[in-house]
Structures are given as structure tokens and as C-alpha cells.
C-alpha positions as CSV (number, residue, x, y, z in Angstrom):
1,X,37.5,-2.3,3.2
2,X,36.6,-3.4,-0.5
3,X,37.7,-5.8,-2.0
4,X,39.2,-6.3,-5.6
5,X,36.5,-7.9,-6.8
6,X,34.2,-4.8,-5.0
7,X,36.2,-2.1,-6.6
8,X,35.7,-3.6,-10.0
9,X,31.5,-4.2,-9.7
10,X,31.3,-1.1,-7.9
11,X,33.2,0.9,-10.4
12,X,30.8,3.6,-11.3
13,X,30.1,4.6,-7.7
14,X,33.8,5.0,-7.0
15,X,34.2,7.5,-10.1
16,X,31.2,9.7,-8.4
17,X,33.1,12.1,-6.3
18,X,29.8,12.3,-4.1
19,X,30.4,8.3,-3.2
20,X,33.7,7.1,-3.6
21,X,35.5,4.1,-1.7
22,X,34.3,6.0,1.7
23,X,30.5,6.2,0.4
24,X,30.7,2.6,-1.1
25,X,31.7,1.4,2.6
26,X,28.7,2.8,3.9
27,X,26.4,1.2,1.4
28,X,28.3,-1.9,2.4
29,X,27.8,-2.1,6.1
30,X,24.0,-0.8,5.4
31,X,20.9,-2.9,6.5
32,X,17.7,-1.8,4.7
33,X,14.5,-3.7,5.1
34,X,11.7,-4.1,2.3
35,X,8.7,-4.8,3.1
36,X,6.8,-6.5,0.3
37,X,8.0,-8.3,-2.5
38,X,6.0,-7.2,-4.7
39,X,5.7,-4.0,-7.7
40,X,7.5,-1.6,-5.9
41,X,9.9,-3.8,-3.5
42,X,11.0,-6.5,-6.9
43,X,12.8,-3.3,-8.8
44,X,14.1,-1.4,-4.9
45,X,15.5,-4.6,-4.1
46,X,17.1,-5.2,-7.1
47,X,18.9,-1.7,-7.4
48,X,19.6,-1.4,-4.1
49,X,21.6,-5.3,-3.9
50,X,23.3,-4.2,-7.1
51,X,24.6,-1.0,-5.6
52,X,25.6,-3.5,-2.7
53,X,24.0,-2.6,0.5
54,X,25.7,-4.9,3.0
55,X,22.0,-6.8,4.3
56,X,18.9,-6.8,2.5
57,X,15.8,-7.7,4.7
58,X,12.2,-8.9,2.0
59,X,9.1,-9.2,4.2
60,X,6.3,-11.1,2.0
61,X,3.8,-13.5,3.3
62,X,2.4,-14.3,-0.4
63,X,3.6,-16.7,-3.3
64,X,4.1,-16.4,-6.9
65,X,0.8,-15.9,-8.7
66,X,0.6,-15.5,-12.6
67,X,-1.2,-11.9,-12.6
68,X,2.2,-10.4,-10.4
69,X,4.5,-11.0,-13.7
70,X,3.2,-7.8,-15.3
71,X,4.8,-5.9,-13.2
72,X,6.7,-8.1,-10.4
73,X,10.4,-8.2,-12.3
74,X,11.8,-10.6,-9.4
75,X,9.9,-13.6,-10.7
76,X,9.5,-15.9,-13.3
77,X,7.0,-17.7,-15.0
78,X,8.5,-21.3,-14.3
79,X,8.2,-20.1,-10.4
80,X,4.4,-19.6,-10.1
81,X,3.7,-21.0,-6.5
82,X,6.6,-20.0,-4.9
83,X,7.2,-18.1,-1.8
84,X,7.7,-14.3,-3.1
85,X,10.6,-13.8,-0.1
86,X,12.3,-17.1,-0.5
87,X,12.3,-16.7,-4.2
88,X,13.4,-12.6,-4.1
89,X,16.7,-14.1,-1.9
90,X,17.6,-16.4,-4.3
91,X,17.4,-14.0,-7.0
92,X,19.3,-11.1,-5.4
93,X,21.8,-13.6,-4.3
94,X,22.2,-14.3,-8.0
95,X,22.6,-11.1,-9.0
96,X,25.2,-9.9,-6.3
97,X,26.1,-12.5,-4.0
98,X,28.5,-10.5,-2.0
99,X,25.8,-9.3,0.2
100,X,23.2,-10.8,2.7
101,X,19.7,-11.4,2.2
102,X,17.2,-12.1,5.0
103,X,13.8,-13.6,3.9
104,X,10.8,-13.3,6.1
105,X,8.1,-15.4,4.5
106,X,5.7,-14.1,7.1
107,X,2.9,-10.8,7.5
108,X,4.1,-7.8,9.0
109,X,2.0,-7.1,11.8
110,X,1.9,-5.3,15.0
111,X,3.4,-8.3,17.3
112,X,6.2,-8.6,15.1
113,X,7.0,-5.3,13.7
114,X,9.4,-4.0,16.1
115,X,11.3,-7.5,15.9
116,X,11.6,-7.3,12.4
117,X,12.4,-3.5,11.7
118,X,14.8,-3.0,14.7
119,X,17.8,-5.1,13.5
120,X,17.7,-2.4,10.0
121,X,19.0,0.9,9.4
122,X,16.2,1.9,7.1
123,X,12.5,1.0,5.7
124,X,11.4,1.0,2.5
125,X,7.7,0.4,2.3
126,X,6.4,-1.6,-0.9
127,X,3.0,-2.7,0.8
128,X,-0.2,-2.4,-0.9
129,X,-2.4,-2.2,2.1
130,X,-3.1,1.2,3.5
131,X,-3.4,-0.3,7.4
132,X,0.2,-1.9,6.6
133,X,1.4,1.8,5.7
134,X,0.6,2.8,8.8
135,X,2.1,0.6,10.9
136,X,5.0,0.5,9.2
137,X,5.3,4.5,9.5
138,X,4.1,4.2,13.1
139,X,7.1,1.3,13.9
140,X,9.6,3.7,12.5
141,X,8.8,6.8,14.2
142,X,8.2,4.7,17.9
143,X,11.8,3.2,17.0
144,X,13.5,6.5,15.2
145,X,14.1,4.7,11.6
146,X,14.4,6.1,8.6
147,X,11.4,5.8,6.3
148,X,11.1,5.3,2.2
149,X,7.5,5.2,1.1
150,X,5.6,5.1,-2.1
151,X,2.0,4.1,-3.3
152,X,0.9,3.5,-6.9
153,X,-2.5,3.6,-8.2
154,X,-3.9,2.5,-11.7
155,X,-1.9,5.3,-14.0
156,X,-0.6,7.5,-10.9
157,X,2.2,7.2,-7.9
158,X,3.3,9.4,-5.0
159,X,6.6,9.1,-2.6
160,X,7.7,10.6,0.7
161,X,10.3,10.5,3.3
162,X,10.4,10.7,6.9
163,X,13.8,10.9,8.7
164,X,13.3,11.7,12.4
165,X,13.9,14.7,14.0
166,X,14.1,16.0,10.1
167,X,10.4,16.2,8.3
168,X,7.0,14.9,9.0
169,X,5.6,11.5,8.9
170,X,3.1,9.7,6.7
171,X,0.4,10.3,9.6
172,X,0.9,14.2,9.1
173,X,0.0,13.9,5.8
174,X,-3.0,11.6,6.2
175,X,-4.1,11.6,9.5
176,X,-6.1,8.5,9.5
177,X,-8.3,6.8,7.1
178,X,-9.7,3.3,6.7
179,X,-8.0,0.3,4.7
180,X,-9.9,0.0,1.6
181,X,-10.6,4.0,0.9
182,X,-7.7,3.2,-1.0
183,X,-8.4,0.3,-3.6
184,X,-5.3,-1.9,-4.3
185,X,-3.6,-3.2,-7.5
186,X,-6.0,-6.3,-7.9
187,X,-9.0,-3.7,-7.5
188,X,-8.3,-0.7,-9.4
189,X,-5.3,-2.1,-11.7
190,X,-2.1,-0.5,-12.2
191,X,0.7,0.3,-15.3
192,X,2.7,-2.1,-14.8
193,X,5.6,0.1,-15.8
194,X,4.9,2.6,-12.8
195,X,5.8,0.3,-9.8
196,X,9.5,0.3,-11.8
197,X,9.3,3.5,-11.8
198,X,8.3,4.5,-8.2
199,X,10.3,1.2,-6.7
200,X,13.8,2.9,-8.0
201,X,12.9,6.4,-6.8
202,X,12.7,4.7,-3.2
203,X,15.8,2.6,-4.0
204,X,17.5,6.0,-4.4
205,X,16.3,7.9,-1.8
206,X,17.6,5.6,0.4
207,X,20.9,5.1,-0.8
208,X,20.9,9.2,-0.2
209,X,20.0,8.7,3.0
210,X,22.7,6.3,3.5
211,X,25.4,8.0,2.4
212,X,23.7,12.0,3.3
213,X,24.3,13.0,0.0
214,X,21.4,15.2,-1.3
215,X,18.1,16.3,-0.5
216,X,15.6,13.6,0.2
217,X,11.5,14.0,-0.2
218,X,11.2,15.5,3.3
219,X,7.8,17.2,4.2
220,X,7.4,17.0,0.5
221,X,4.9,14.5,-1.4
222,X,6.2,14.0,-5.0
223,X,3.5,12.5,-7.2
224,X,3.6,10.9,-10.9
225,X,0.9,11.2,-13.6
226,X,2.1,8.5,-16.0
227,X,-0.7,9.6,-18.6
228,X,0.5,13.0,-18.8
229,X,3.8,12.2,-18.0
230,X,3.6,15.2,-15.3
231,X,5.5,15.3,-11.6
232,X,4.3,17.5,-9.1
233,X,5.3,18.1,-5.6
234,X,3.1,19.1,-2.7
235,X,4.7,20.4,0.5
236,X,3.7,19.7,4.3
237,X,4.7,20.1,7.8
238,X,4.9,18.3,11.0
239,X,1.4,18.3,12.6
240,X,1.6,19.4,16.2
241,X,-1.1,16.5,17.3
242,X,-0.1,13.8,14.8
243,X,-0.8,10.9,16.6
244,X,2.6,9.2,16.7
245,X,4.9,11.9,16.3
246,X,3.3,14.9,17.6
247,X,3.3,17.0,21.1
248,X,1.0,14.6,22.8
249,X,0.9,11.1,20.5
250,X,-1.4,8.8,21.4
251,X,0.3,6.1,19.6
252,X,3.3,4.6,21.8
253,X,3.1,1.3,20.8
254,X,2.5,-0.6,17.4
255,X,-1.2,-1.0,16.5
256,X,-2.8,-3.3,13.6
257,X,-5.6,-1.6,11.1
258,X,-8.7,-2.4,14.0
259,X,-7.1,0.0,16.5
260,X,-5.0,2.1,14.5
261,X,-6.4,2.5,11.0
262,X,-10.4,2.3,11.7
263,X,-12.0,5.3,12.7
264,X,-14.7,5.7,15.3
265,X,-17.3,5.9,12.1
266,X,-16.8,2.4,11.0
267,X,-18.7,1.7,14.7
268,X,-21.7,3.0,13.0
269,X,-21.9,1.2,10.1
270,X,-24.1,-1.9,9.7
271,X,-22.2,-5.2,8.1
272,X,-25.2,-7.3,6.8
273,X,-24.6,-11.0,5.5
274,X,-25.8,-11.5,2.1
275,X,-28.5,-13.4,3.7
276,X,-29.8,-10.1,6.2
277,X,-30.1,-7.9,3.0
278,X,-32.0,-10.5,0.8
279,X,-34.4,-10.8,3.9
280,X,-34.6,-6.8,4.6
281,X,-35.0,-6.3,0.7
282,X,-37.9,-8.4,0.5
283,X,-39.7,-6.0,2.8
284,X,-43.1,-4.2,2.2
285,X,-42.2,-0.3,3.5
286,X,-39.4,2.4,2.6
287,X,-36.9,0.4,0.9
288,X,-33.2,1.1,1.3
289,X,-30.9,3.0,-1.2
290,X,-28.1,0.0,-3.1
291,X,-25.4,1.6,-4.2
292,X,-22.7,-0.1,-5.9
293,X,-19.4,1.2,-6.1
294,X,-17.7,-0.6,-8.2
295,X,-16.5,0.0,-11.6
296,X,-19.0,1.2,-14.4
297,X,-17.2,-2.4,-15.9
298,X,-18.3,-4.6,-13.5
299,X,-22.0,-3.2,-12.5
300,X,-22.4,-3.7,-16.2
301,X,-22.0,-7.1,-15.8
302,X,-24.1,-8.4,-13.0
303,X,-25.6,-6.1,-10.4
304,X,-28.3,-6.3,-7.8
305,X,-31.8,-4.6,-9.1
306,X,-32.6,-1.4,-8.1
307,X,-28.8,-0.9,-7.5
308,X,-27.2,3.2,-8.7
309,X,-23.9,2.5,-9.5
310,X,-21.4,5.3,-8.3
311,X,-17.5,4.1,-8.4
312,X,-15.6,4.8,-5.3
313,X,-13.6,7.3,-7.1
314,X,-16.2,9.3,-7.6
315,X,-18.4,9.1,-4.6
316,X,-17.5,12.3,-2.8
317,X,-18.5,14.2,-5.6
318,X,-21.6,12.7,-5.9
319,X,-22.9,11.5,-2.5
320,X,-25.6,14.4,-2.7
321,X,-27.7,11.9,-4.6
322,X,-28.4,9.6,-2.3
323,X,-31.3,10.3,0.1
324,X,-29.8,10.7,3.5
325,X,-33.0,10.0,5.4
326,X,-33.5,6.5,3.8
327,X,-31.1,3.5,5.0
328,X,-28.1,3.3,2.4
329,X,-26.1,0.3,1.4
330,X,-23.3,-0.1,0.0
331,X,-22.5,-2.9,-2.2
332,X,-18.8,-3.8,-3.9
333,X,-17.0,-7.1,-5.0
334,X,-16.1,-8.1,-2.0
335,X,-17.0,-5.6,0.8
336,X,-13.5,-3.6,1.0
337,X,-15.0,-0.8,-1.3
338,X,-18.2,-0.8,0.2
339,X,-16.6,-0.1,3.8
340,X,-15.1,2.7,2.5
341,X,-17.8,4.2,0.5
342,X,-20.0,3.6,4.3
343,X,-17.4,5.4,5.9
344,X,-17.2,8.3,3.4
345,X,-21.3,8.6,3.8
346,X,-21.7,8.8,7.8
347,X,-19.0,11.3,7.5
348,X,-21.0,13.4,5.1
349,X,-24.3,12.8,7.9
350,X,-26.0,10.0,6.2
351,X,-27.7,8.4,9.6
352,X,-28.2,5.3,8.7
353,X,-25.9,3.2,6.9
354,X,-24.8,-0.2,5.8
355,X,-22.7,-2.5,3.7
356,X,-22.7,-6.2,2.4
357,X,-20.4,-7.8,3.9
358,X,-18.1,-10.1,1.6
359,X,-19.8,-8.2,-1.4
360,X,-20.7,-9.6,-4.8
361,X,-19.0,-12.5,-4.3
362,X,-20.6,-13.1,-1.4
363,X,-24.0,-12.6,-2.5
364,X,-23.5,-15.3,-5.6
365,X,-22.1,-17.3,-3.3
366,X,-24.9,-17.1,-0.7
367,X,-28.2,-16.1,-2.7
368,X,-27.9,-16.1,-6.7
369,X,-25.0,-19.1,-7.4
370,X,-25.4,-18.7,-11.1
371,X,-24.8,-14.7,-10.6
372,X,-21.3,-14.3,-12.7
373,X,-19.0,-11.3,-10.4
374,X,-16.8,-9.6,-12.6
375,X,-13.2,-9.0,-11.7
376,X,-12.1,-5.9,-10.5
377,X,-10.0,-5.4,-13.6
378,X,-10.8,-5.0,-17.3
379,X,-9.4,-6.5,-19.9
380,X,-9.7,-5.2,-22.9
């Protein structure tokens, strides 16, 4: 039952024939679990406690730092420090406090996943770590919950939808890959207008779900080209041997990134310590292939000689230039690229392969302290 007070703040929903007092009840005794504070979980939690969803669940680990105010619209600048969750309750408290907010200030992982998502009626994914995407998908479809999810990268974002029994998870899309393939905001910077723009599609698509109205992003990938200001939308289906949903899943039980987002190529790869490679470089013999995948910005700023630079981004395009029969090694800022890039090359049939473990920073640290790493962003 609404109350006055509800009828009056709610009074645009109750004029939609699709809602009404009957759909505003089901938002109200709705529980709907963010995880991540951050780009895409600050404007989803915000429209989704205005519209009044009954419990609102924020999973963040992290605190306040200056560079998330571009983008995160749940903070402040007088609130640099703070814990992101604790902070995101008091706020959506402020701005509706007729509903309940649950603050987790704590990482999602695969021992407590099932405890935190289990209580909720629906996810909505505002992670920025590829292995945290997958778990989360994987908890859902072990525990039959509804799933929002969206991604954003530098200029460009994509959202999906997995109901069960209804469409195709996240893991029949992409099958498996390797955290880092994917760089993050801090790493490939974003428009800081996007996550807004991605965090209230999911906001909506699960306030669809919640009251059935519509047709949500099932089996279908819509993407966003800010730049061009161009959507597009890519259908798929259910894979038959999806690892968690399919015929025969393998996965029953919730995984973290080492068993459930590596894949058996990252056994091949060499990790050397700064220290290894400054030894093996000053060899007499074949020398090994450095390539940097960075950005063209920060290879033009300090870079280990002899070092090709070939972003990330690029590198499947171009990984016919590197010599497979010498050793490669792959070099980044702080050795999540680099993994990747490894990975990408023994898949291709590159033999032997390596990376520098901790990356640039690493090696400053280590070898060259005067060696200035630039930041993965660029300011202009």
C-alpha cells in the first residue's frame, strides 16, 4: 500500500498506465543489488532510489578519490577519502529516504558472492574488472537472478540482459577471456558523460524487468558510439556448451578470475621481475623482441631501448611484426596490458613468450629510479 506521501513523489509513474499504483508496489517491495559504486552504479542507483525500489544493495570496496568526480555523480569534493558504499547510502538516503539501503564496503568475490546476491531480486553490474563480470554473471545464472550489465570504454559502451530461462548470458557472448584484455577507466580513460549514460539505461532495464513491462536487451548487445553518436545492436543466442549455462556447464559453483577467467594460455607465459629481464637483456646472443603496449602517449615518454611500441588496441592487427621464432616480451605500465597482449600472442603461435611483471612502474622502481612512467591517461 502507498502512502500519501508515496502517491505524491511517485506521481508520474502513477499517471503511466503501464505502472500505476499496482506497478509502483512492485518497485516498492523490489531488492536490486549494485555492485560498484562507481560510473555506472552512482547514476543506476540514483534513478532507481528515486523511482523507489523498496532495498537498494551498493557493493564497493574502494574510497573517494579525486579523479572519480568526473564522472562519479554520487560524490563530492569535500568527501575525498570516504568509503564509496557508506557514502552512496547516505546520499540515496538523502534523496529518498523512504527506502532501504544496504552498504557492503567490502570486494565481491567468489566466497561471498552467493551471500551477497541471494537476499536480491536483481543485479546490476557496474564493475570495471572483466574477472568481476564474470563472476557476477556466473553467481546469477548458478542462483537464477536476473542480470543488468554494461561496460564503458574511452568514447564507447555496450549493455545486455540475461533473465533465466529467457536469453543467453554474458558467457555466451564472450566465452572467456583474461582480466586486463580489457583495459579499465584508469587505463584507457573514459567520457565522463557515458557512464550517465549507460548507468540509466541499466537503471531502466531493470525497472522493466521488475514490473514486465517491455522488451528488455535479451540475446541482444546494444552498443553506444558517443563520437558518432551512433547505437547499434548485435544479436546472439544461447551457446549450447556455455560453461555456466549450457547442456553440460562446467561451472557449478562460483569461481574468482585464477580459475574462472584465466585461460590455459596464461600457463605458458613467462612473468619476469624487472630484475630477470635487465639480467637476460644484458646477454651476448639472439636478443628478445620488447614490445610495449601502451599508449603511443606514454611510450613517448619514457620507454625501454630497443622497445616497438604497438597499443593493445591494436595488437591483433599487427602481431605479424613481431618474429615468432625469437622470445617476445611484453612490456606495459604496470603488467595488466602486457598479460593480455602475452596471451593474445601464444594464441596467435608465438612459442615463446613473456611479460614484465609489475610493468613500467616496476622497472623504475627496481632498475632505473629516475625513469619518469607516464599515466595511463592524457591530458591535454
Amino acid at each position: 500500500m502507498l502512502t500519501a506521501d508515496e502517491c505524491a513523489r511517485y506521481s508520474r509513474h502513477l499517471s503511466l498506465p503501464e505502472i500505476g499504483v499496482v506497478g509502483q508496489e512492485k518497485i516498492k517491495t523490489a531488492r536490486i543489488l549494485i555492485v560498484g559504486a562507481g560510473g555506472l552504479g552512482s547514476p543506476a542507483s540514483l534513478y532507481l532510489a528515486a523511482a523507489g525500489v523498496g532495498t537498494l544493495g551498493i557493493i564497493d570496496h574502494d574510497r573517494i578519490d579525486l579523479s572519480n568526480l568526473q564522472r562519479q555523480i554520487l560524490f563530492e569534493s569535500t568527501q575525498l577519502g570516504a568509503s564509496k558504499a557508506d557514502t552512496a547510502r547516505a546520499r540515496l538516503l538523502a534523496l529518498n529516504p523512504e527506502i532501504s539501503v544496504q552498504a557492503y564496503n567490502q570486494k565481491l568475490t567468489a566466497d561471498n558472492a552467493v551471500q551477497l546476491i541471494q537476499p536480491y531480486d536483481l543485479v546490476i553490474d557496474g564493475s570495471d574488472r572483466l574477472a568481476t563480470r564474470y563472476l557476477i554473471n556466473d553467481v546469477c545464472v548458478i542462483l537464477r537472478k536476473p542480470l543488468v550489465s554494461a561496460a564503458i570504454y574511452r568514447f564507447e559502451g555496450q549493455a545486455m540482459t540475461y533473465v533465466p530461462e529467457r536469453g543467453p548470458c554474458y558467457r555466451c557472448l564472450f566465452p572467456q577471456s583474461i582480466d586486463g584484455m580489457v583495459p579499465n577507466c584508469a587505463e584507457a580513460g573514459v567520457l565522463g558523460v557515458l557512464p550517465g549514460v549507460f548507468g540509466a539505461l541499466q537503471a531502466a532495464e531493470a525497472l522493466k524487468i521488475v514490473l514486465d513491462i517491455g522488451t528488455p536487451l535479451l540475446g541482444r548487445l546494444l552498443t553506444f558510439d558517443a563520437l558518432d553518436m551512433r547505437w547499434q545492436e548485435f544479436k546472439f543466442t544461447r551457446r549450447l556448451d556455455c560453461a555456466v549455462c549450457g547442456e553440460s556447464a562446467s561451472i557449478r559453483t562460483p569461481q574468482d578470475s585464477a580459475a574462472a577467467g584465466q585461460s590455459r594460455v596464461a600457463l605458458l607465459i613467462e612473468r619476469l621481475q624487472p630484475r630477470a629481464l635487465h639480467a637476460r637483456l644484458q646477454l651476448i646472443g639472439d636478443p628478445p623482441i620488447l614490445i610495449d603496449v601502451r599508449e603511443n602517449h606514454e611510450y613517448s615518454v619514457s620507454h625501454l631501448p630497443e622497445a616497438i611500441n604497438i597499443p593493445l588496441r591494436e595488437l591483433s592487427q599487427r602481431l605479424g611484426e613481431i618474429r615468432a621464432a625469437a622470445t617476445s616480451i611484453f612490456i606495459c605500465r604496470s603488467g595488466a596490458r602486457s598479460l593480455a597482449a602475452a596471451s593474445l600472442a601464444i594464441e596467435a603461435g608465438h612459442p615463446s613468450v613473456a611479460h614484465l611483471e609489475g610493468g613500467m612502474l616496476a622497472w623504475a622502481q627496481d632498475i632505473e629510479p629516475a625513469m619518469v612512467v607516464a599515466d595511463a591517461l592524457k591530458f591535454n
